[in-house]
Structure formats: C-alpha cells, structure tokens
C-alpha positions as CSV (number, residue, x, y, z in Angstrom):
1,X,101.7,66.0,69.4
2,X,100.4,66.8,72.8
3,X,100.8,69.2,75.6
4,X,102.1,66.0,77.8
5,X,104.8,65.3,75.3
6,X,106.2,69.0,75.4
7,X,106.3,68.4,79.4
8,X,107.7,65.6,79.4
9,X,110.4,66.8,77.0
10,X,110.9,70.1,79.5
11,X,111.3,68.0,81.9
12,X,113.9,65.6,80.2
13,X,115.6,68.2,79.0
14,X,115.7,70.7,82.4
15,X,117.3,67.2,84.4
16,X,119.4,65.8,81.6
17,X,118.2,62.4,83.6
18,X,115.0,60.4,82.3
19,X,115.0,58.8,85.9
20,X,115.3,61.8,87.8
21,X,112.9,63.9,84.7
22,X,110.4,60.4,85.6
23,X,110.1,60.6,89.4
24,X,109.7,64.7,89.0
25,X,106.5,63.8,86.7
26,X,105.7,60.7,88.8
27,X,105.9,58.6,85.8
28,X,107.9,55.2,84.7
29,X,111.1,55.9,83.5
30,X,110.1,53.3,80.7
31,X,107.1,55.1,80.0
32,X,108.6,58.2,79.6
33,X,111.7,57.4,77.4
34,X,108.6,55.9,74.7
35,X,107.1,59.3,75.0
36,X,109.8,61.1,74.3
37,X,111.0,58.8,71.2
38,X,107.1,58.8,70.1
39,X,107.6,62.8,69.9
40,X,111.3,62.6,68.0
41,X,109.1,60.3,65.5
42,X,106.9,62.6,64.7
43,X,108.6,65.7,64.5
44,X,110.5,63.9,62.4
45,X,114.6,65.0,64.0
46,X,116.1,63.9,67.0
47,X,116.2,65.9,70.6
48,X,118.9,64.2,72.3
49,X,122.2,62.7,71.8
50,X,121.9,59.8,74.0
51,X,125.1,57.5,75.6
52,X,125.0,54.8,77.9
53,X,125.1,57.6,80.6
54,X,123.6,60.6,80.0
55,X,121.4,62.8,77.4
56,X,121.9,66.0,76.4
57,X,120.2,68.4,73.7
58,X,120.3,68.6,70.2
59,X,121.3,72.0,68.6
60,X,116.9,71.5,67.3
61,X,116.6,70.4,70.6
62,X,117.9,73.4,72.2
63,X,115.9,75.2,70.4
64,X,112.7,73.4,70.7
65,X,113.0,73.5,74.2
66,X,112.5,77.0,74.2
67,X,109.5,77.1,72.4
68,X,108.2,74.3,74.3
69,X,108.4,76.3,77.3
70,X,107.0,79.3,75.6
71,X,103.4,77.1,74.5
72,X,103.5,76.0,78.2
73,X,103.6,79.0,79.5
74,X,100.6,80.4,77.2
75,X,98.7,77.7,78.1
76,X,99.3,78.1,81.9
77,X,98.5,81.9,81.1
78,X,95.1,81.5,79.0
79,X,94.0,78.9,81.9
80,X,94.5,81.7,84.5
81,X,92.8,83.9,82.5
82,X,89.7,81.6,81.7
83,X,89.2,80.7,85.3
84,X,89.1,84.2,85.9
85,X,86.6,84.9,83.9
86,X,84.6,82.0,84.6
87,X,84.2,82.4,88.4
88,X,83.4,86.2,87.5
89,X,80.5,84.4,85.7
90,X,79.0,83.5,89.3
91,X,80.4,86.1,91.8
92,X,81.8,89.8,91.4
93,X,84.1,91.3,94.6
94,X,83.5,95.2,94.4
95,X,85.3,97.2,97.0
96,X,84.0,100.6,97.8
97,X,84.3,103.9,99.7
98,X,81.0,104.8,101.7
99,X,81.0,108.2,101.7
100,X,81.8,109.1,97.9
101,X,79.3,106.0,97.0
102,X,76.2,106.5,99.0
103,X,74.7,107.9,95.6
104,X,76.4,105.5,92.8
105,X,76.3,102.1,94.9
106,X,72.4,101.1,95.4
107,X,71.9,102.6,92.0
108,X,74.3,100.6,90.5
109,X,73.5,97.7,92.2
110,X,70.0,97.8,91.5
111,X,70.8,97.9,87.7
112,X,73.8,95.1,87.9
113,X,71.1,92.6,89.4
114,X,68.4,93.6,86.2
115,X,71.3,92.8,84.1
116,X,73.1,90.0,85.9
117,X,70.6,87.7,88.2
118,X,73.0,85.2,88.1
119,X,76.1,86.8,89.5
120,X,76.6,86.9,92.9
121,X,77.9,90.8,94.1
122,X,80.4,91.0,97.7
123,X,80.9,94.1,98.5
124,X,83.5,95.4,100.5
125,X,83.8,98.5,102.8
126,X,87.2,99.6,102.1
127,X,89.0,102.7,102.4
128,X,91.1,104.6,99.1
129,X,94.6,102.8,100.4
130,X,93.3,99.7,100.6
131,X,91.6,98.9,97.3
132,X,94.6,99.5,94.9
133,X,96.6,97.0,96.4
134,X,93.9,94.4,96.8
135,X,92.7,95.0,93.1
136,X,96.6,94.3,92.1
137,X,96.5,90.9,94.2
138,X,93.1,90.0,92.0
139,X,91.5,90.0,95.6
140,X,89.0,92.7,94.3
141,X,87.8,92.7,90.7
142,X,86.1,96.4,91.1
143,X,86.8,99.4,93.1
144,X,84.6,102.3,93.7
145,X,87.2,104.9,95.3
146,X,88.9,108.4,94.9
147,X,91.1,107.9,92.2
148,X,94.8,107.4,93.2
149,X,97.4,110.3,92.4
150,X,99.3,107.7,90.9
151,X,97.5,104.9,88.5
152,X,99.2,101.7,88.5
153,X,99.5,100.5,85.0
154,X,97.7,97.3,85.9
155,X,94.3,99.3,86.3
156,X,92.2,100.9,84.2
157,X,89.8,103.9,85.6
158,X,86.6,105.5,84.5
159,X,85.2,108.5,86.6
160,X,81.6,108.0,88.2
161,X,81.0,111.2,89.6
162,X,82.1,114.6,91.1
163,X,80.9,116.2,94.2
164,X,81.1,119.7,96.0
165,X,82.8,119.5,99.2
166,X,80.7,120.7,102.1
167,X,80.7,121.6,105.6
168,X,78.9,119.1,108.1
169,X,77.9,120.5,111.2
170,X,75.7,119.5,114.0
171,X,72.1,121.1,114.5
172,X,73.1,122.6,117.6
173,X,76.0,124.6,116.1
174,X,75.7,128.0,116.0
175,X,76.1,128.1,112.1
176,X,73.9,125.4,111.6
177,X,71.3,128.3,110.8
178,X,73.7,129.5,108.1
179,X,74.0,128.7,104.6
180,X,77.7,129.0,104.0
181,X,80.4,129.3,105.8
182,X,84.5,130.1,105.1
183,X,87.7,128.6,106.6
184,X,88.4,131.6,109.0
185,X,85.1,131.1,110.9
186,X,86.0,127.2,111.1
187,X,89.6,127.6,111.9
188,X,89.4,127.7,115.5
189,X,86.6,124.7,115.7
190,X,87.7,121.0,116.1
191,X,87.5,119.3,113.1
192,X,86.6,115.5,112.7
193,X,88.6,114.2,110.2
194,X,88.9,110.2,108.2
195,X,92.4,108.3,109.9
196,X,95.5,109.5,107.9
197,X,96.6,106.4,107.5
198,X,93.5,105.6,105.1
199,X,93.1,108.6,103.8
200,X,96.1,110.4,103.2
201,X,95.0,112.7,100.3
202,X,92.0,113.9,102.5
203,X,94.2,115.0,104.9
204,X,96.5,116.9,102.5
205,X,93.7,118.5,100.9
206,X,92.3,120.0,104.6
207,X,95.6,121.4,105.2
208,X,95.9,123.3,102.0
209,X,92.6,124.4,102.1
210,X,93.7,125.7,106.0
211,X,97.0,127.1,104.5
212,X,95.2,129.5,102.3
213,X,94.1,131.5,105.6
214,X,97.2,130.9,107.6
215,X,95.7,128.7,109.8
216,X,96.3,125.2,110.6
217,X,93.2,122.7,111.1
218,X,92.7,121.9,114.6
219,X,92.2,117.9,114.4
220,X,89.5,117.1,116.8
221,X,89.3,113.0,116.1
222,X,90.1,110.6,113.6
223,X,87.8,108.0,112.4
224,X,88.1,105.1,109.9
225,X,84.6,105.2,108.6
226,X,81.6,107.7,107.7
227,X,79.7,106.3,110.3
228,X,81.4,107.5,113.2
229,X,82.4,110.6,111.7
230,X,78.8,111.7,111.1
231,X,78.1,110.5,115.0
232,X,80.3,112.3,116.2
233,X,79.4,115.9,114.3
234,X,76.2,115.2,115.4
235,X,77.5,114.8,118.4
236,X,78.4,117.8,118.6
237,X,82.1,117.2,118.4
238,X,83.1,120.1,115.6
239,X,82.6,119.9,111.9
240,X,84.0,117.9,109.0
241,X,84.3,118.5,105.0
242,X,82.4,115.9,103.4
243,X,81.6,115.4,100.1
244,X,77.9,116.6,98.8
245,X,76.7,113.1,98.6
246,X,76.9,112.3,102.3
247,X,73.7,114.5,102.9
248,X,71.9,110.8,101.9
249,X,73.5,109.4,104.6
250,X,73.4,112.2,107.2
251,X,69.6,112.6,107.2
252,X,67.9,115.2,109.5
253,X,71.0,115.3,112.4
254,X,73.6,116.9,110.3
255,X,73.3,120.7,108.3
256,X,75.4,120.9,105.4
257,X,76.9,124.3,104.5
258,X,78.4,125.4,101.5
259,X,82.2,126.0,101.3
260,X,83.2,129.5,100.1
261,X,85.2,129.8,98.4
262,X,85.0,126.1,97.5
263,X,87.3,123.0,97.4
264,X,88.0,121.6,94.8
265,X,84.9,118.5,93.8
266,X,86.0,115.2,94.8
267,X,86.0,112.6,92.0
268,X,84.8,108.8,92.8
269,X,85.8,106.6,89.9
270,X,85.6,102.8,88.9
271,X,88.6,101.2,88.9
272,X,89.7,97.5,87.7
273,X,92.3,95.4,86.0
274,X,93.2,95.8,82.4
275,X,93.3,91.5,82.2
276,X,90.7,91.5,84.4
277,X,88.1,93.5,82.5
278,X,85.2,90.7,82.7
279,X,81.8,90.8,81.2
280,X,80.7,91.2,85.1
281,X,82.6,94.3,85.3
282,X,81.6,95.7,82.5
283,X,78.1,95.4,83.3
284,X,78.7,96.9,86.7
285,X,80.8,99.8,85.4
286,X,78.0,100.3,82.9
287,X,75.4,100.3,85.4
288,X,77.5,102.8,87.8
289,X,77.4,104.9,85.0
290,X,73.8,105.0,84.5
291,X,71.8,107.9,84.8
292,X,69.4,107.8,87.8
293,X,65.7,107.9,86.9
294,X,63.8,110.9,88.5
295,X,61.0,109.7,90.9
296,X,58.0,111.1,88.9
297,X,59.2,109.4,85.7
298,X,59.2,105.2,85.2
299,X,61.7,103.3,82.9
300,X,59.1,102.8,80.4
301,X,57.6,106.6,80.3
C-alpha cells in the first residue's frame, strides 16, 4: 500500500464518481478504478458496493476512509514541519526591539555565527505589537521583545534580561548635572515618548508612574523608533524613560539619571513557537543567554 492509493481512495470516496474522483486527480478513469481494486486486493475486504451507476462505501469502507484521511493529514503535517526545519537549517528571521536589545543583540549574534556559520540571520526592527502576530503567522521564527501581558499559547518565552528604567536628558538641561531626579521635577517638562500605537504598555506604565504624584505626563512627541527619540532629547526637546541599556546607544549627547523612587525593570525576553523550536533557535536563544566576557579576560583565560 501507498500514500497514492489512500488518495485516490479519498478521492473516490469524497465524489462517489470514479470519473469525476479521475479528472479531480487528473488521472484516467481506467487507471484509477485498477488502483483502487489493486488496494481492495490487498487489504484483503472490499470498499465499495459498486452498480452500473454509482459506488458508494462499505460499512470497512466508511471506516477506512476515516483513517485514510487521518495518515494524510499526518503526512501533510510532518511535511510542514520538516520543511520548516530544513529552511531554518539555512536562514533564521529574528525580530527585535532596539532599545531593550542594544546589549543582548551583537552579543548574541556574535556567538550564533561561532556556532552556526552556515545559517543565514535577518533581522528585523520591529516594535513589541508587531512581533507576536508575525511569530504566529511563522513570518518570524524569533523575537527579542518586552514580553506580552498576555502569552499566546503558540509561544514559548525565556527572559534575557532586566533593566532599570532611567531618565534621558539632553546635556543642556538643567538636571543634566544631576544624578537623580523624581517625577515632580519632570512633571511639568515635555516628555518624548515611543507611538502608542506600538507601544501601548510603555505608555500605560508612564501614566501610572505620573499618577503616583497627581500629575499627568505632558506628551511632547511620539516616535516609532529609538533613533529619533534619542535625537530629539538631545535635541533638546524634554526627557524620556528609557531603559538602562540605551546609554550604549546614546553615547556622549544624552545624561542618564536615575529614577527615584524607581520603575519597575523592564524585562526583554526571547520568544518563539512551541512547533517551531528549531535547532537554529535554540542556538540563538542559547547564545542570547550567554554571559558577556569582560574586556580584560579572553575565552580561553
């Protein structure tokens, strides 16, 4: 028995017509009825109660048809899931956030290429409501994000990081001199601020933090990326809250200030599908979870 007998069968039986079962498989009708009689033969029991004008099920062939189904099916299903895994083999699409990543990302990908030189990494600047979705529609087969309040049950997650959320300011700005500030001397500043629409929870977590002193935060611009963010603080154009991490990215034209009393640390996690747990993402998600090596000390030391 083969898997082109079982279709041939499914199809038989799903148009209770061998001509119309032939042209859907783009077969002879001839050809087909031999297959079909070859596979009663060697099960041993008939499918079909045939008459000069139609053919319907057995009572076994009822229930073979079933089962038939079900092996196709699993063989459609393990296909999938091999080609998945084999074009992982060449090529791994990782999407991440920039500003929670700055850290995790060139370390991670410097340790993914040692392990992996033949895979080929895309990465993809996304923001948090982006990834989930595209890592659902196998567009993405790793995320490096704030974790979602609410984990699809598709994903699996493993946390990266944490960092202290801090207060970017300009050089120019009269606190830049200081080395913490508190949400009463900020509350009449303009604040730059990610796009709501990207970054919902951000959003929600700068107006509880201003709730706590009555005050509400006084938006100054939206932006959908660290980059212009940081420009524009630098700028001159208010403050933000950033994570800890984006002092790598800030360099010498933004002071970061300490946030008293302090936010709570924002997590950056690896996300990816349960079916979709390759040996390319396990390698990455290993080497995002590596410890970095301090400067003075090699690999070998």
């Amino acid at each position: 028995m083969e898997l082109r007998h079982l279709r041939y069968f499914v199809a038989v039986a799903e148009e209770e017509n061998v001509s119309r079962a032939a042209l859907k498989l783009h077969t002879s009708q001839p050809g087909l009825s031999r297959q079909i009689h070859d596979l009663e033969d060697e099960i041993g029991f008939p499918l079909f109660e045939r008459s000069a004008k139609s053919i319907r099920l057995t009572a076994a062939g009822r229930v073979f048809l079933v089962e038939a189904r079900d092996v196709l099916q699993r063989v459609a299903a393990a296909v999938e899931k091999a080609r998945a895994v084999s074009v992982t083999k060449t090529e791994i699409n990782v999407g991440y956030v920039p500003s929670g990543t700055v850290e995790i990302l060139p370390r991670a990908l410097r340790a993914f290429m040692e392990s992996s030189p033949g895979v080929r990494v895309v990465l993809h600047d996304m923001s948090v409501e982006e990834m989930v979705p595209l890592l659902l529609q196998k567009k993405l087969d790793l995320a490096l994000t704030i974790p979602p309040r609410k984990l699809p049950r598709e994903l699996a997650l493993t946390e990266l990081a944490r960092y202290e959320m801090c207060v970017a300011v300009g050089l120019k700005h009269p606190l830049a001199k200081a080395k913490s500030v508190n949400l009463e001397q900020m509350a009449s500043e303009p604040i730059a601020v990610y796009t709501r629409k990207d970054y919902p929870d951000y959003h929600k977590q700068i107006e509880q933090a201003f709730a706590t002193v009555g005050r509400p935060p006084r938006i100054g611009g939206e932006h959908d990326g660290v980059t212009s963010l940081i420009a524009a603080v630098a700028a001159g154009q208010g403050f933000a809250i950033v994570p800890s991490c984006v002092s790598g990215m800030a360099g010498p034209c933004l002071k970061l200030l300490q946030l008293k009393p302090a936010l709570p640390p924002i997590p950056i996690a690896a996300l990816w599908r349960k079916d979709g747990q390759t040996e390319s993402v396990k390698a990455f998600v290993a080497a995002a979870l590596a410890k970095p090596v301090p400067d003075d000390q090699s690999p070998d030391s």
